[in-house]
Backbone as a ProteinNet text record, in pm:
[ID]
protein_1_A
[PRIMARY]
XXXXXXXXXXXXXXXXXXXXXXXXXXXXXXXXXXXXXXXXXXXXXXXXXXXXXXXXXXXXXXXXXXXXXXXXXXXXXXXXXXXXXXXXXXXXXXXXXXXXXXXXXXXXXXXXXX
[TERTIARY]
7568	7558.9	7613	7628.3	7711.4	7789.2	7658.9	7752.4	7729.6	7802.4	7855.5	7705.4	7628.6	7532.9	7587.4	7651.6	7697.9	7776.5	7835.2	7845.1	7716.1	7616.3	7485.5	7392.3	7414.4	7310.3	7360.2	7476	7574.1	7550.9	7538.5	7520.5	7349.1	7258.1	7114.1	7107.4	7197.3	7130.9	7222.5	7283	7398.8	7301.4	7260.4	7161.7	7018.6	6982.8	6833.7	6863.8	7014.9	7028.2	7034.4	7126.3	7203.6	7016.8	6910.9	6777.2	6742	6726.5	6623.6	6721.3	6838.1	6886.6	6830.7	6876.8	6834.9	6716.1	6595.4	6450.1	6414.2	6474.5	6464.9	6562.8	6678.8	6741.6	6641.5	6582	6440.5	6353.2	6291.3	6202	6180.6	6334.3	6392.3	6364.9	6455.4	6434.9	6318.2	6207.4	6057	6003.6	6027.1	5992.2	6028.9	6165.9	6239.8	6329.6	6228.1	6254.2	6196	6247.1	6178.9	6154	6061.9	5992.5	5905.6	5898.6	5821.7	5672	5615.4	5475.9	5447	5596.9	5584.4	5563.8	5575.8	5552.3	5429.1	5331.1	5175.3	5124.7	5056.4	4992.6	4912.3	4856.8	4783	4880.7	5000	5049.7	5146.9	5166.1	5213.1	5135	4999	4877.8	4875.5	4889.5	4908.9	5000.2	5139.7	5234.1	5233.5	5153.7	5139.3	5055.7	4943.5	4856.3	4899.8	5003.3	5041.4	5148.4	5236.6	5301.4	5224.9	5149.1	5028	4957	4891.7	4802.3	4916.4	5006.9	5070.9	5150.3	5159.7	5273.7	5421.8	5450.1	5613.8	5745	5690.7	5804.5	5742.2	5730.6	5678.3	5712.6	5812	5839.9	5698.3	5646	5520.4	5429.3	5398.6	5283.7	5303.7	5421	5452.3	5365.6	5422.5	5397.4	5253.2	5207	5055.8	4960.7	5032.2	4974.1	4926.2	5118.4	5120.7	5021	5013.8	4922.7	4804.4	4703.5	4593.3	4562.6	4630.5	4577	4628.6	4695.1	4727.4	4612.9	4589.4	4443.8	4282.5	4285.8	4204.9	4177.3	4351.1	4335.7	4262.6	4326.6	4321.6	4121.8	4067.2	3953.3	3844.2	3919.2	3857.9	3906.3	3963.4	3991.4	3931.9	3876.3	3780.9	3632.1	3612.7	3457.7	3463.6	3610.6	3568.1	3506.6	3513.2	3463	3339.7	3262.4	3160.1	3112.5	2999.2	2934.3	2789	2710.7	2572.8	2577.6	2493.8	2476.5	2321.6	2289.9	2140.5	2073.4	1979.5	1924	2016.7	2069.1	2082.3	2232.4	2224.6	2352.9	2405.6	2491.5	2601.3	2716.9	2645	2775.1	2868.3	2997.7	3120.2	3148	3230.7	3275.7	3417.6	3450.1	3614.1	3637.1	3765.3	3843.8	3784.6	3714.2	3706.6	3781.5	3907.5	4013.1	4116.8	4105.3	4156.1	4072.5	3973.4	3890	3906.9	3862.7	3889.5	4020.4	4134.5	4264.4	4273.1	4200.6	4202.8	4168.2	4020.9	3937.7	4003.6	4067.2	4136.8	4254.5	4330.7	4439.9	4404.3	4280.4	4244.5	4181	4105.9	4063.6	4192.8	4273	4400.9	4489.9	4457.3	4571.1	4506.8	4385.1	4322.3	4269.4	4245.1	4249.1	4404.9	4478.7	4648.2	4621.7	4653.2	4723.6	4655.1	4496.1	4421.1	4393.8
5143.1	5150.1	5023.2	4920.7	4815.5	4735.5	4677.5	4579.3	4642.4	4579.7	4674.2	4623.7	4654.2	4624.6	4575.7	4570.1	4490.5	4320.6	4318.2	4169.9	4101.7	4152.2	4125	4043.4	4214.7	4114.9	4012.2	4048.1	3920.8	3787.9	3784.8	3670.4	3633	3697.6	3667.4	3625.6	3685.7	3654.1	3529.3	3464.2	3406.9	3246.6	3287.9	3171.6	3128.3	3246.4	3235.8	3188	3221.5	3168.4	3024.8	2983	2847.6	2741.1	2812.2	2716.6	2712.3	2828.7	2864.9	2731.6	2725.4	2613.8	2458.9	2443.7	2302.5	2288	2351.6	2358.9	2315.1	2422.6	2383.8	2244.9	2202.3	2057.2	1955.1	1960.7	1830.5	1882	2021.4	1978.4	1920.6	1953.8	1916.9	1777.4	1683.7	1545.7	1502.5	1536.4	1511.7	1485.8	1618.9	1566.3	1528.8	1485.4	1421.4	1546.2	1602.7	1707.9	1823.4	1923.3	2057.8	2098.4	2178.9	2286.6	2341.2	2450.5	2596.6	2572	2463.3	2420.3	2361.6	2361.3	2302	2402.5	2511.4	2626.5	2714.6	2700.9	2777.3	2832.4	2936.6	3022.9	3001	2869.9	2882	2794.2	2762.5	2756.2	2886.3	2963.4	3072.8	3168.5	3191.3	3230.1	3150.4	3005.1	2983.2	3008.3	2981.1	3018.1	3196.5	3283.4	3425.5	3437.4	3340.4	3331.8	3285.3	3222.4	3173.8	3281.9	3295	3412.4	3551.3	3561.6	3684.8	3675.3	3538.4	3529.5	3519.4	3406.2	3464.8	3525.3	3641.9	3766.2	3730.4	3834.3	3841.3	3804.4	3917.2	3925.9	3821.8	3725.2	3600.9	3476.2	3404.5	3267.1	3209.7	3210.2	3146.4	3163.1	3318.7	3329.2	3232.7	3262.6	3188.8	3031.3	2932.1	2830.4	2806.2	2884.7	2860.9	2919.2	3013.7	3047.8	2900.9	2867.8	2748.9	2631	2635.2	2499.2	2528.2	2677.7	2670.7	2680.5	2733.3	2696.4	2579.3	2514.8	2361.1	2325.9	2324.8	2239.4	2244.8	2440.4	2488.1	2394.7	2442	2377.5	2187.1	2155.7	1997.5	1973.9	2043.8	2074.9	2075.8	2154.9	2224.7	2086.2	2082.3	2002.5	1868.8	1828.7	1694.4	1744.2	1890.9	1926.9	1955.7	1988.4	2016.7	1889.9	1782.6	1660.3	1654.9	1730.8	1699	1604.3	1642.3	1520.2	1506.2	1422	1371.8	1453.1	1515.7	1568.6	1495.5	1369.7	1324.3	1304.6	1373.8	1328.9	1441.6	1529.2	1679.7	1619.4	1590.2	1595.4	1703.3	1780.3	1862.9	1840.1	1919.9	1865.5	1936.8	1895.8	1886	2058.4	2127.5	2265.9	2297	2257.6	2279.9	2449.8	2400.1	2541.9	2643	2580.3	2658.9	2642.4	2566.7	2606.8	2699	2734.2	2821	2955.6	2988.2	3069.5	3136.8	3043.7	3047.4	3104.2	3079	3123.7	3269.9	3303.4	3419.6	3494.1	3496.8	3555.9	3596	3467	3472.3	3601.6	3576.5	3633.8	3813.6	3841.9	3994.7	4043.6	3925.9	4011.3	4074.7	3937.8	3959.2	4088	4084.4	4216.2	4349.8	4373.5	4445.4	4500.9	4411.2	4474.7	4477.9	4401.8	4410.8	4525.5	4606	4711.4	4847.7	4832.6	4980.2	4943
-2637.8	-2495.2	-2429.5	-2512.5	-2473.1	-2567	-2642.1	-2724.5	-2867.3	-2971.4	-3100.8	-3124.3	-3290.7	-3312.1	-3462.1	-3516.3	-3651.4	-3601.2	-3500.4	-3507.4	-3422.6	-3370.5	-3279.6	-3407.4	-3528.7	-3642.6	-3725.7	-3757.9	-3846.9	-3759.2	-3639.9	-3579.4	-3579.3	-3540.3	-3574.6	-3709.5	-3789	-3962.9	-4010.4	-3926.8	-4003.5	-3897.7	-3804.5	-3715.6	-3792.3	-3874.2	-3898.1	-4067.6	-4131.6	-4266.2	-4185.8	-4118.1	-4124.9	-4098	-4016.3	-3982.6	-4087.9	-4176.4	-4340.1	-4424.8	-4410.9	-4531.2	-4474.7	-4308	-4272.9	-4299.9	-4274	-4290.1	-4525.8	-4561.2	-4723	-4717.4	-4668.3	-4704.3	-4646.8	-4551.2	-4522.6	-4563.4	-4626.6	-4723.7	-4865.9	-4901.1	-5003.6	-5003.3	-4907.8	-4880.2	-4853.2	-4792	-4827.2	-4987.2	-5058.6	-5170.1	-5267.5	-5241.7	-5354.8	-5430.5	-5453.1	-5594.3	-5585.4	-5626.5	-5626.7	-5751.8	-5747.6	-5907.5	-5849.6	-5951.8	-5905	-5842.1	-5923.8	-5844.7	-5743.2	-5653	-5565	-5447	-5504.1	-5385.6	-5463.7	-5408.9	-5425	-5361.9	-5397.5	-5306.9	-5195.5	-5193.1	-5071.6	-4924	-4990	-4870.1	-4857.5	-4932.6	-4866.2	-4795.6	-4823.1	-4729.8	-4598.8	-4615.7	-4458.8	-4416.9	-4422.5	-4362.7	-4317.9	-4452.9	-4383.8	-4235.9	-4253.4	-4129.6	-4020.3	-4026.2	-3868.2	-3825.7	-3915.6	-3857.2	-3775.4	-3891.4	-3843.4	-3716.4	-3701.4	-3622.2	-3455.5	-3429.3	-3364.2	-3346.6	-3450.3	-3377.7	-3408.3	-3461.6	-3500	-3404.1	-3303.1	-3184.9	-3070.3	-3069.3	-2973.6	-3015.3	-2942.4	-2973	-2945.4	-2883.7	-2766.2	-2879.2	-2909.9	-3057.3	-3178.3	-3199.4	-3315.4	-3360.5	-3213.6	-3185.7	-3176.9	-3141.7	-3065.1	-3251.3	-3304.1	-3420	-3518.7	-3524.6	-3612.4	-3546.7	-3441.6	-3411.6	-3413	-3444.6	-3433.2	-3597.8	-3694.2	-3838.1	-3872.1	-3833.8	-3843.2	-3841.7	-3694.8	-3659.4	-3722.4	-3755	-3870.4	-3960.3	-4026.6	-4170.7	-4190.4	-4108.2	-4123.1	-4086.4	-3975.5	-3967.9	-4125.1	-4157.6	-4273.4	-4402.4	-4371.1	-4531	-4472.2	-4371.4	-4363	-4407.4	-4329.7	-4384.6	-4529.6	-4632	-4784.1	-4835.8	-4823.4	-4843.9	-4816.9	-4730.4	-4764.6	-4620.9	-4552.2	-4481.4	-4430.4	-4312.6	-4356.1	-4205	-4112.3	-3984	-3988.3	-3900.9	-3869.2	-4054.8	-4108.8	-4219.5	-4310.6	-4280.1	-4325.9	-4377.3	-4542	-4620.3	-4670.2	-4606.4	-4662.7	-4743.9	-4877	-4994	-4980.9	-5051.5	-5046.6	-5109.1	-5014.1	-5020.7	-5060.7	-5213.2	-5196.2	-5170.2	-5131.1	-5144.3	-5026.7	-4894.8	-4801.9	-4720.5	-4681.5	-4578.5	-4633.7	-4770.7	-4817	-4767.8	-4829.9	-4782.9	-4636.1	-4556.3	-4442	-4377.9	-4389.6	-4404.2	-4446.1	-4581.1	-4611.9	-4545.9	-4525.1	-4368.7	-4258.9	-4186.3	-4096.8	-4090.3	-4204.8	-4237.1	-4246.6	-4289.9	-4346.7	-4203.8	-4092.8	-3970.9	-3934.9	-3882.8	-3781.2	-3846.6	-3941.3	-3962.1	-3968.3	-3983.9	-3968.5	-3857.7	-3739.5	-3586.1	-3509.1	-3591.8	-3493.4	-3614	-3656.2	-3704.2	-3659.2	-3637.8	-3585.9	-3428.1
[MASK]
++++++++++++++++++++++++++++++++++++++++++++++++++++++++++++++++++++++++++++++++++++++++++++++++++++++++++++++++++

């Protein structure tokens, strides 16, 4: 109805390869070096959760996703450590900003989809 739709996507996919390589070349340069253990499951659970949480088709979601399990996460990984509230010592909880994430991740898709 207007414009062709094969050079529309060749151009979206050829924009979103050229970010996906700059994005892996500075993460690359972050860590020196790459190997398989350097990519683990629980950051691919977060990265599923921010996408999820804000929404596919939303620049605005996106952003606002990534900055609220950011803030989660980092939340959470001061309370896995463990701390004292008045006399009341609360011991140390690993592996609940993972948890948490998961949670997160199984509501949001479960009320965005019904």
């Amino acid at each position: 109805m207007g414009i062709h739709l094969l050079p529309a996507r060749l151009l979206a996919f050829t924009i979103g390869a050229f970010f996906a390589g700059v994005g892996g070349a500075l993460y690359g340069h972050y860590l020196v070096s790459f190997s398989p253990a350097t990519f683990y499951v629980a950051m691919l659970v977060q990265q599923l959760t921010m996408l999820v949480l804000g929404g596919q088709a939303s620049l605005t979601g996106a952003v606002v996703g990534v900055t609220a399990i950011t803030v989660l996460s980092e939340v959470l990984r001061n309370l896995e450590r463990g701390f004292s509230l008045g006399g009341l010592q609360v011991p140390a909880v690993f592996g609940a900003s993972q948890i948490a994430l998961g949670f997160i991740f199984i509501l949001v898709r479960t009320y965005a989809v019904g």
